[in-house]
Structures are given as structure tokens and as C-alpha cells.
C-alpha positions as CSV (number, residue, x, y, z in Angstrom):
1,X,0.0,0.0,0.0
2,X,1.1,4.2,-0.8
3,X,2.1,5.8,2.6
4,X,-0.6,9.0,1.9
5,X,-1.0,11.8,4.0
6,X,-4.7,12.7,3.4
7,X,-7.5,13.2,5.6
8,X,-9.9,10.8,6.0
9,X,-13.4,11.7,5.9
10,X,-16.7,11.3,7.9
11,X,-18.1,8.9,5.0
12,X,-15.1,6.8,4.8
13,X,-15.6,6.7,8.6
14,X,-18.7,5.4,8.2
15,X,-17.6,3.0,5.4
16,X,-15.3,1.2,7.2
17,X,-17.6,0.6,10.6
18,X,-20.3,-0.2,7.9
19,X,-17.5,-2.8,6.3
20,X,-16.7,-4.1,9.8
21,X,-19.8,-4.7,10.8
22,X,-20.5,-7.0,7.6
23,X,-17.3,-8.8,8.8
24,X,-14.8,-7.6,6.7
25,X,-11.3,-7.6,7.2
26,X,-9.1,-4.5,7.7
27,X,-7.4,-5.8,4.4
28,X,-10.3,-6.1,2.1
29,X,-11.3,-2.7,3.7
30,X,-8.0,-0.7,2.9
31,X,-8.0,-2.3,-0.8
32,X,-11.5,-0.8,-0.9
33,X,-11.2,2.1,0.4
34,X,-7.4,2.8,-0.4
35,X,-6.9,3.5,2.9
36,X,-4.1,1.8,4.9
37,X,-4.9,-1.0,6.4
38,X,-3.1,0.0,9.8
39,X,-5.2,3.4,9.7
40,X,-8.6,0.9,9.5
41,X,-7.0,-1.0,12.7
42,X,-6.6,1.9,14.4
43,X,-10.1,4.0,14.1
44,X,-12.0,0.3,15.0
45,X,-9.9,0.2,18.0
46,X,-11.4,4.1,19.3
């Protein structure tokens, strides 16, 4: 995955609690999203 520096917004937020709640890995979540994976990990954690 691109090291990126931008800001994530309030619908990708929403995306990815929407993508783990369907059971989704933070993987197929960061390829979807193109957001790093570790990112994904660490806002599910809050």
C-alpha cells in the first residue's frame, strides 16, 4: 500500500464501521477504500 497523507473523511468513517460490521477484514477494507490497512485497525480500536 502508498504511505498518503490525506485526511480521512466522515463517509469513509462510516464505510469502514459499515465494512466491519458485515465482517470484513481491515485488508479487504484498505483495498477498498485505499486506505491503509493499519489506519482501518486503528479508528475500529477508538
Amino acid at each position: 500500500m502508498i504511505k498518503s497523507n490525506k485526511k480521512i473523511n466522515e463517509y469513509q468513517i462510516r464505510q469502514i464501521i459499515k465494512f466491519f460490521n458485515s465482517d470484513i477484514t481491515a485488508t479487504a477494507i484498505s483495498e477498498i477504500l485505499k486506505i491503509n490497512s493499519n489506519t482501518i485497525n486503528r479508528i475500529c480500536k477508538r
